[in-house]
Phi, psi and omega in degrees: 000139208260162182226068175261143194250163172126201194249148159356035169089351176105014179285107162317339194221145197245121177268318178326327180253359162270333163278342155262001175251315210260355173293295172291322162281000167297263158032296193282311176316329181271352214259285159337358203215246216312293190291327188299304178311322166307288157196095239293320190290345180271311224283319190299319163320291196286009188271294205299319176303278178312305146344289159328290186302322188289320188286330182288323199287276161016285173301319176307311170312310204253005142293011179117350214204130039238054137227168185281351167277144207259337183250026158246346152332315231266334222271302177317304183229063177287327191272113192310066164320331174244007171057015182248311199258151158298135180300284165333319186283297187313276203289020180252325179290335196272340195258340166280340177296307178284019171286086202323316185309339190240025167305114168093020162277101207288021151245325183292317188259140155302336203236005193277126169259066142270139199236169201253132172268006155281298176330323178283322168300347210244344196267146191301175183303319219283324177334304203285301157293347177295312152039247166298335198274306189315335167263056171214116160033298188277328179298308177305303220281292200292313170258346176321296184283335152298328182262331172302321196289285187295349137348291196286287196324293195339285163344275175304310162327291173321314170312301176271000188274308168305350176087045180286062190281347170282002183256340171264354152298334175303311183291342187267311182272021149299266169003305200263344172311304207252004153291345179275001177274294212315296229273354168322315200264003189286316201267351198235311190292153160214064180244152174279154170307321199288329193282299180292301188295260176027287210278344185276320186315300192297302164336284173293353186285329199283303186284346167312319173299298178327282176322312182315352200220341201277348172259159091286143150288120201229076174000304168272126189305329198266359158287354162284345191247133174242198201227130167244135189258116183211130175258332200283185179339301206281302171336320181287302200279348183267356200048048163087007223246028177271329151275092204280325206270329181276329180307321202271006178263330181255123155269326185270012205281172176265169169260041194233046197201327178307327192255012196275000000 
């Protein structure tokens, strides 16, 4: 595996991943309209699949990509698909994460799930098992987007109640992001609410394996991060980024580039 480092081959524009945002929002539009109508478990699919990808395009934007201007990236995948994290919140938490040195530190990294064992000594019996179920596979997949979602929310409450103002900027340019899904699905869609939060819900559910796996706790910073080796869907929907130890040596590289 080659270890080249730099931009997209030196391309202003990454087209392979401008092909992949029009890809994922066709994907999703038909999936909300057209498939739902036809027949809602294909709607539900294509929803769910396309949501995924957009949280993988998302982590691309905000690493750089796939062009050199940061705010028509930020631009590309401005409409919230998955309707939970703030774009703004996701790539200022994503980009302290990669300071390797404080990876898997349960006050220092943003993204870590590791807990302080006095805190874990503090926590009620029931706490503890959702917990323990959240750390086991089925336990991520089933409650995994949910316990992270209040988690994240919890935080970030606290952050702006303390005057924090980039964390209630974040949330504020929320707003008008998952207002443009909102009216997608009001004046277009013809998927049911139950259906659509459902299919967004399975989406983080999707991306939860990845996370579930791509950190260890390690003495050496650079023993935290691995590599899963996978070429099928979930590699495509994660975009290469289950090569995890190369994404945090390369960061900017794009992702049709990561496995060269």
């Amino acid at each position: 595996m080659g270890h080249r480092s730099g931009r997209g081959m030196g391309r202003a524009v990454e087209w392979p991943t401008i092909a992949l945002l029009v890809l994922c929002y066709a994907v999703w539009g038909i999936g909300t309209t057209w498939a739902a109508a036809w027949f809602l478990p294909l709607g539900m699919v294509m929803v769910t699949l396309a949501a995924a990808l957009h949280s993988s395009l998302c982590h691309e934007a905000l690493h750089g990509h796939p062009t050199r201007v940061r705010w028509l990236n930020e631009a590309l995948v401005f409409p919230a698909l998955t309707l939970s994290i703030p774009y703004l919140r996701f790539r200022d938490t994503h980009l302290a994460h990669h300071r390797d040195s404080i990876l898997t530190d349960p006050y220092d990294d943003p993204e870590s799930n590791y807990l302080d064992a006095g805190v874990w000594e503090r926590l009620s019996a029931f706490h503890r098992a959702v917990l323990n179920f959240n750390n086991r596979l089925i336990g991520r997949l089933v409650i995994g987007p949910l316990v992270g979602q209040v988690a994240f929310m919890v935080g970030d409450w606290r952050a702006i109640r303390g005057g924090d103002r980039a964390v209630l900027r974040g949330w504020l340019w929320h707003i008008p992001a998952l207002a443009l899904v909102i009216w997608w699905m009001a004046a277009l869609g013809q998927m049911p609410v139950w259906a659509f939060v459902l299919s967004s819900y399975a989406a983080l559910s999707i991306l939860k394996i990845r996370t579930f796996l791509e950190h260890q706790a390690h003495l050496r910073a650079r023993g935290r991060t691995v590599i899963i080796e996978d070429r099928g869907l979930l590699a495509f929907l994660f975009l290469n980024n289950n090569l995890h130890v190369v994404h945090h040596m390369h960061p900017k590289l794009p992702w049709y580039r990561l496995p060269q």
